[in-house]
C-alpha positions in Angstrom: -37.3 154.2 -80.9 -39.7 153.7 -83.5 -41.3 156.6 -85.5 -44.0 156.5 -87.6 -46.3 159.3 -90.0 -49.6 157.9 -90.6 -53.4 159.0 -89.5 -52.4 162.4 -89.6 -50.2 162.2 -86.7 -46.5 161.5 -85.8 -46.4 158.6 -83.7 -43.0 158.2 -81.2 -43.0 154.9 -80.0 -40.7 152.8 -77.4 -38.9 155.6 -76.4 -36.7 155.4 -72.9 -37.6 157.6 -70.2 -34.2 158.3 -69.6 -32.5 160.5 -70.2 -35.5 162.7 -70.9 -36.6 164.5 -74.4 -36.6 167.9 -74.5 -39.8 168.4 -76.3 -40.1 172.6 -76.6 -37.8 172.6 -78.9 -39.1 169.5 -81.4 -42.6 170.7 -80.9 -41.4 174.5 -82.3 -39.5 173.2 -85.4 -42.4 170.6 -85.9 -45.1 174.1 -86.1 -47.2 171.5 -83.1 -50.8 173.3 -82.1 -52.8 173.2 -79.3 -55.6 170.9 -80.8 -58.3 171.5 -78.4 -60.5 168.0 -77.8 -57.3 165.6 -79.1 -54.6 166.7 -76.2 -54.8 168.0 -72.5 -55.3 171.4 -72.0 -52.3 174.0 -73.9 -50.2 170.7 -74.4 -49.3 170.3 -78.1 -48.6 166.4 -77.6 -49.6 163.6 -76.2 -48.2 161.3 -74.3 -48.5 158.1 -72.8 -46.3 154.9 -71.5 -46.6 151.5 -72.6 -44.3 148.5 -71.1 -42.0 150.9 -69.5 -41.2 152.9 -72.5 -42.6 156.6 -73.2 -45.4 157.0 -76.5 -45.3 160.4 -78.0 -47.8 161.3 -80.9 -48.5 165.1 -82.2 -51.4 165.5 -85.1 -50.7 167.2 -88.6 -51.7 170.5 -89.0 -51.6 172.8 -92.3 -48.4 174.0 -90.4 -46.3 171.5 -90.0 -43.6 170.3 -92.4 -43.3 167.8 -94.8 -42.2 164.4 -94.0 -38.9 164.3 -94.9 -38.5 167.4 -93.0 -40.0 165.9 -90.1 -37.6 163.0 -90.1 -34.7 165.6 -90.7 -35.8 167.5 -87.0 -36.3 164.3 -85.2 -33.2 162.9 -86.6 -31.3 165.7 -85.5 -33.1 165.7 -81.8 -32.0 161.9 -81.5 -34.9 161.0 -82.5 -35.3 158.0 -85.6 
């Protein structure tokens, strides 16, 4: 998996679709909003699959924490 902070946005790329992320919880430490316009209705994240391999990106809000604190909650998700 490849993570990347830039644009505003966290950007989760080549990620296996097995075994499945359990997003709720990454999304709740991570503060993630609704942003309406930028993700499918009440979703939080976006989504998409390129080459066989999941794409996860959620925007930046005034909420969510600092970098290193992001890369602390994916780290500790399996994430990184």
């Amino acid at each position: 998996m490849k993570v990347a902070i830039h644009n505003g946005m966290i950007d989760v790329s080549e990620i296996p679709l097995y075994p499945p992320i359990k997003w709720k919880q990454i999304l709740d430490e991570l503060s993630a909003e609704h942003i309406p316009g930028l993700y499918q209705h009440g979703r939080r994240m976006g989504v998409s699959i390129e080459n066989g391999r999941l794409r996860a990106y959620v925007y930046l809000t005034d909420r969510t924490p600092t970098e290193p604190k992001i890369l602390e909650i994916l780290e500790r998700h399996g994430i990184c």
